[in-house]
Every structure is written in structure tokens, then in C-alpha cells.
FIKOL-603612 format. One line per field, with one value per residue (C-alpha): z negated, y negated, x negated. Coordinates in nm, 4 decimals, always signed. Layout:
REM FIKOL-603612
c3: c(Z, ...)
c2: c(Y, ...)
c1: c(X, ...)
REM end
This chain:
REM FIKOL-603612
c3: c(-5.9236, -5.7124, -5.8798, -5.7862, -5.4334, -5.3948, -5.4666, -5.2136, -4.9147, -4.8517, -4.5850, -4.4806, -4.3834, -4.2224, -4.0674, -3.9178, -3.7727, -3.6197, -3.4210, -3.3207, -3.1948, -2.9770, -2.8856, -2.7614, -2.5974, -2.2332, -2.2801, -2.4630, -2.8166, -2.9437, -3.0557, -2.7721, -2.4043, -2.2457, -2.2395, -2.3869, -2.1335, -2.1053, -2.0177, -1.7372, -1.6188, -1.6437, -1.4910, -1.1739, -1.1169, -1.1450, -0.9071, -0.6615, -0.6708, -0.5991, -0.2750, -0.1719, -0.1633, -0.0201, +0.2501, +0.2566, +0.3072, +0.5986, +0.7287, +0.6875, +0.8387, +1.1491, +1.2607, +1.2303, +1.5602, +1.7595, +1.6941, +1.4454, +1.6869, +1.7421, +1.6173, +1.7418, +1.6551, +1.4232, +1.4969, +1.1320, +1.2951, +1.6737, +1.7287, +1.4969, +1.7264, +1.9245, +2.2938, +2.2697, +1.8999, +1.7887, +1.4550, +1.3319, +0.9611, +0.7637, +0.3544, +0.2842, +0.0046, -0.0934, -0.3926, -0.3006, -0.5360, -0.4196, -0.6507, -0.5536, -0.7258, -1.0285, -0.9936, -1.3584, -1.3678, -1.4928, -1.1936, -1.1923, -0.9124, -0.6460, -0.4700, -0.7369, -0.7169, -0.3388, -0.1576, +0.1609, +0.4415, +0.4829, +0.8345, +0.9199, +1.2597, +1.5254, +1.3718, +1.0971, +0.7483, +0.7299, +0.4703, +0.5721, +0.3256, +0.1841, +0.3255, +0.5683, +0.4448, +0.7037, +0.6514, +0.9560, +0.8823, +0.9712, +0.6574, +0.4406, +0.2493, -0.0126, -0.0761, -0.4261, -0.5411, -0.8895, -1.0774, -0.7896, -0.6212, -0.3664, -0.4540, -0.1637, -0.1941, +0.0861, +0.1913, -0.0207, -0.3210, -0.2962, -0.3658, -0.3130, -0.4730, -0.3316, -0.5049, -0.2350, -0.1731, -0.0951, -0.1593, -0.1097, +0.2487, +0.3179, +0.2550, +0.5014, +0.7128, +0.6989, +0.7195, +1.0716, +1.2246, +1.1066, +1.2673, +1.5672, +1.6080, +1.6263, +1.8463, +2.1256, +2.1016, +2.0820, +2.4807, +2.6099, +2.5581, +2.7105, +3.0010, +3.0481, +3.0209, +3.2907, +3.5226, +3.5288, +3.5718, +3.8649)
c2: c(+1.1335, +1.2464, +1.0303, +0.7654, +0.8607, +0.9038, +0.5466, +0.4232, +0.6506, +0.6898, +0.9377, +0.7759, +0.4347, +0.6203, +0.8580, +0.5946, +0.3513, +0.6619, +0.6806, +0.3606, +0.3674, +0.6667, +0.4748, +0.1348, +0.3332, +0.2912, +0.3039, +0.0646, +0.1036, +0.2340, -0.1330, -0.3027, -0.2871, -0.4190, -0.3478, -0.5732, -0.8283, -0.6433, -0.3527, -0.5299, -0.6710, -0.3741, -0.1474, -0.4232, -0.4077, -0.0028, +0.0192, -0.2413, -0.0235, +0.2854, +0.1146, -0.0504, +0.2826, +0.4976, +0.1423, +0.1989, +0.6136, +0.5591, +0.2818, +0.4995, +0.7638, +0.5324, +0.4172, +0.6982, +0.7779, +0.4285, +0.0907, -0.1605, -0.3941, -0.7505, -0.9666, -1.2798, -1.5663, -1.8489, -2.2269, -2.2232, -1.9995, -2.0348, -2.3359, -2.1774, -1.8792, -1.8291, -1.6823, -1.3062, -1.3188, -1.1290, -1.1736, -0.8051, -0.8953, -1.1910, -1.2331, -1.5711, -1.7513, -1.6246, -1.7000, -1.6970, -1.7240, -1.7693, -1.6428, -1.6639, -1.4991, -1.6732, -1.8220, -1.9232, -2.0339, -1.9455, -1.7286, -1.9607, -1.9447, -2.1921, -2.2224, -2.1785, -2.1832, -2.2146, -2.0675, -2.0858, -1.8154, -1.5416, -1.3891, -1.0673, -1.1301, -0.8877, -1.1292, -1.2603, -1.3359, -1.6773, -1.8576, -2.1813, -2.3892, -2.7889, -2.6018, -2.3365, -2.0788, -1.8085, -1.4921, -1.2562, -0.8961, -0.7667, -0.9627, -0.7284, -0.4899, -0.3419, -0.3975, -0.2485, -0.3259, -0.3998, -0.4457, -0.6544, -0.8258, -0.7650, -0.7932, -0.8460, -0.8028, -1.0181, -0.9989, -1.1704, -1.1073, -1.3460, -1.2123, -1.2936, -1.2442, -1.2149, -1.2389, -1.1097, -0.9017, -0.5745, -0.5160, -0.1935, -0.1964, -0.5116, -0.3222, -0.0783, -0.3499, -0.5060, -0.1515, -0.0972, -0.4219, -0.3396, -0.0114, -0.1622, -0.4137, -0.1488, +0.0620, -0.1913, -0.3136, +0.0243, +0.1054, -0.2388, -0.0948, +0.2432, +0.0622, -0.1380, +0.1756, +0.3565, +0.0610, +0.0357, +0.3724, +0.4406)
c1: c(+1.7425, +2.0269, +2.2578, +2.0502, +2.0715, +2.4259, +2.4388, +2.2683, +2.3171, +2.6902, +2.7440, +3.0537, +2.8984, +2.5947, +2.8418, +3.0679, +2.7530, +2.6377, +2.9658, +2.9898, +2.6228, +2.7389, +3.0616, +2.8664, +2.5664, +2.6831, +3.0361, +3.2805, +3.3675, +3.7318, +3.7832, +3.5968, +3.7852, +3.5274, +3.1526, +2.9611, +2.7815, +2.4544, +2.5862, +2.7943, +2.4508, +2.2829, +2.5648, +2.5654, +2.1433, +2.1824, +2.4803, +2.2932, +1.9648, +2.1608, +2.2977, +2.0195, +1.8371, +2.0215, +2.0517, +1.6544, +1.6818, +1.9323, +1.7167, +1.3883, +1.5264, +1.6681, +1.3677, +1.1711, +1.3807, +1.3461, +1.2008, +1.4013, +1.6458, +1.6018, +1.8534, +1.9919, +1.8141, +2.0183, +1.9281, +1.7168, +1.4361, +1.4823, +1.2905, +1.0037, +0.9707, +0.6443, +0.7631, +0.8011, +0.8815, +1.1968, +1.3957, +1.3899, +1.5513, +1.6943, +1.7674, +1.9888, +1.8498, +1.5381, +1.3290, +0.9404, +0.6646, +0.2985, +0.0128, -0.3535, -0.5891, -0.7178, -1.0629, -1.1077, -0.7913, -0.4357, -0.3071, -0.0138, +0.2023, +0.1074, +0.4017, +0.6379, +1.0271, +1.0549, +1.3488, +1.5438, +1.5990, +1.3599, +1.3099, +1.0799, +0.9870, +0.7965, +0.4756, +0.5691, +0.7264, +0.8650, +1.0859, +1.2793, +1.3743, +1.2637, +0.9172, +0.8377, +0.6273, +0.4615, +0.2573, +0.1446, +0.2549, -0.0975, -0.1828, -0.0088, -0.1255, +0.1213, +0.4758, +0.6172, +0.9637, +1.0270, +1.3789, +1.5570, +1.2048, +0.9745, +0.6022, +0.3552, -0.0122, -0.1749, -0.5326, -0.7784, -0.5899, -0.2997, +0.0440, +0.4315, +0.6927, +1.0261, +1.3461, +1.5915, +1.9129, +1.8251, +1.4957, +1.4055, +1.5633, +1.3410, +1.0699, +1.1343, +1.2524, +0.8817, +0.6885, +0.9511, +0.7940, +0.5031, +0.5278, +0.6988, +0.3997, +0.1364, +0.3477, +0.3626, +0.0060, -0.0815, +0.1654, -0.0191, -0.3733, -0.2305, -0.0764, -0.3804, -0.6321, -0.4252, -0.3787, -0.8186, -0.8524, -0.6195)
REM end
């Protein structure tokens, strides 16, 4: 019996797969100078996370002190603008997906494989592209990032996601015009109150 074992296990060849397993698990192996592809991939999304939140801490932490800034308009969005509207955040070449919720259906996207500019407004979310796409941020009702995208639950079930640059700081991004939103309708009832009263 144990010669018939030491024929076919040789602790050698198990030995030495074992190493290069440890060599190639992150890290290059001693033949290989250069990580294999995946791990390039996977290295970039990792080290892109990492700076996009700590981008979203700093951010967080920002506004919890004032109100997000407005940005200067761009010639894309400024004609779309409603008067008083201010561009609070913009993501170059966004890719949007629309998904309603299925109603015996597939759940297919609706408005698959759109992209073009994204802008978070003091109202709105709109994407210019071939088509402009707009959502009111009172509309919102979850954000979640996942991997490198932006999901967005939207009243009555229907959902978004957004393929974008920084994610995670979008998100805060949205929640501070959100925030900022509330804030000032919130001072305009409070400035209205006190002007009736005295």
C-alpha cells in the first residue's frame, strides 16, 4: 500500500505547486516580472476604491461643516438649468442604466447603455448625452455603491445604475444636495414663519 502511494504523490511536485501558488497569490512569481493581468485589474479597482473613499470621508466630513459649493455651469447643462438651479457635481462620461420594476416581465433595463455627462444639481440628477435623462433628488431613496457603480433606488421601484468615476464621493455628493435642498427649504419656511408673525 505505501508503495503504491509513493507513486503517485511525489512530495516534490506537490511541494513545488504549493510554492508557486504562494508566489502568484498577489505578488509576481520568481519567473514572472510582471503580475499577471488580473491582478493588474484588480490591484487598479482596489487602489481606486481606496482613493475614492477616503475622497468620500474628506467630502463627508466637509460638508458636515457648510453646504456643498456651486460650480460653474459648462454650456452642456446651462441652457437645461431651471432659474435658481446650481450645478453642485459633474462625472464626464457616465454610463446610466434604467430598470423599472418588472411587471411580468424580464426586469430588463429600459434605458440600457446610455451615457453622456452626469450633473447633480441643487434639484436634480441629469445625464446629457444622444438623450437627456432627469431624476429629482427628492425622488431618491437609496444610493449603495457596488464594485465601481452607483445603484439608485427611485420611488416606485425603478432603479439606476451609474457607472461613474468616483463613486462613493458621488454619493455623498448627491446625499450633500440632498441635504443642501432640505436645508434651504427648510430657512424659507423659517423666514416666512417669522416674517407673519412679526
Amino acid at each position: 500500500m505505501a508503495g503504491a502511494l509513493d507513486g503517485v504523490y511525489s512530495s516534490r511536485v506537490d511541494e513545488g505547486t504549493r510554492a508557486r501558488r504562494r508566489a502568484t497569490n498577489g505578488g509576481a512569481a520568481r519567473d514572472a516580472p510582471h503580475p499577471a493581468p488580473a491582478l493588474r485589474d484588480a490591484d487598479a479597482i482596489l487602489a481606486r476604491a481606496v482613493e475614492d473613499e477616503a475622497a468620500a470621508r474628506d467630502a463627508r466630513e466637509r460638508f458636515r461643516e457648510r453646504d456643498i459649493e456651486p460650480l460653474e455651469p459648462d454650456g452642456r447643462i446651462a441652457e437645461l438649468l431651471a432659474p435658481g438651479e446650481d450645478v453642485l457635481a459633474v462625472r464626464r462620461a457616465a454610463l446610466f442604466d434604467r430598470r423599472e420594476p418588472p411587471i411580468g416581465g424580464s426586469g430588463r433595463p429600459t434605458s440600457p447603455g446610455l451615457a453622456g455627462d452626469l450633473y447633480v444639481t441643487s434639484a436634480r440628477l441629469v445625464l446629457v448625452g444622444r438623450t437627456v435623462l432627469q431624476y429629482d433628488l427628492d425622488a431618491i431613496r437609496e444610493a449603495v455603491v457596488s464594485s465601481e457603480r452607483l445603484l439608485l433606488t427611485l420611488c416606485g421601484g425603478a432603479g439606476v445604475t451609474l457607472a461613474v468615476d468616483r463613486p462613493r464621493l458621488l454619493r455623498v455628493e448627491i446625499g450633500a444636495a440632498r441635504a443642501r435642498r432640505v436645508n434651504r427649504a427648510w430657512t424659507a419656511e423659517g423666514g416666512r414663519s417669522g416674517l407673519s408673525s412679526g
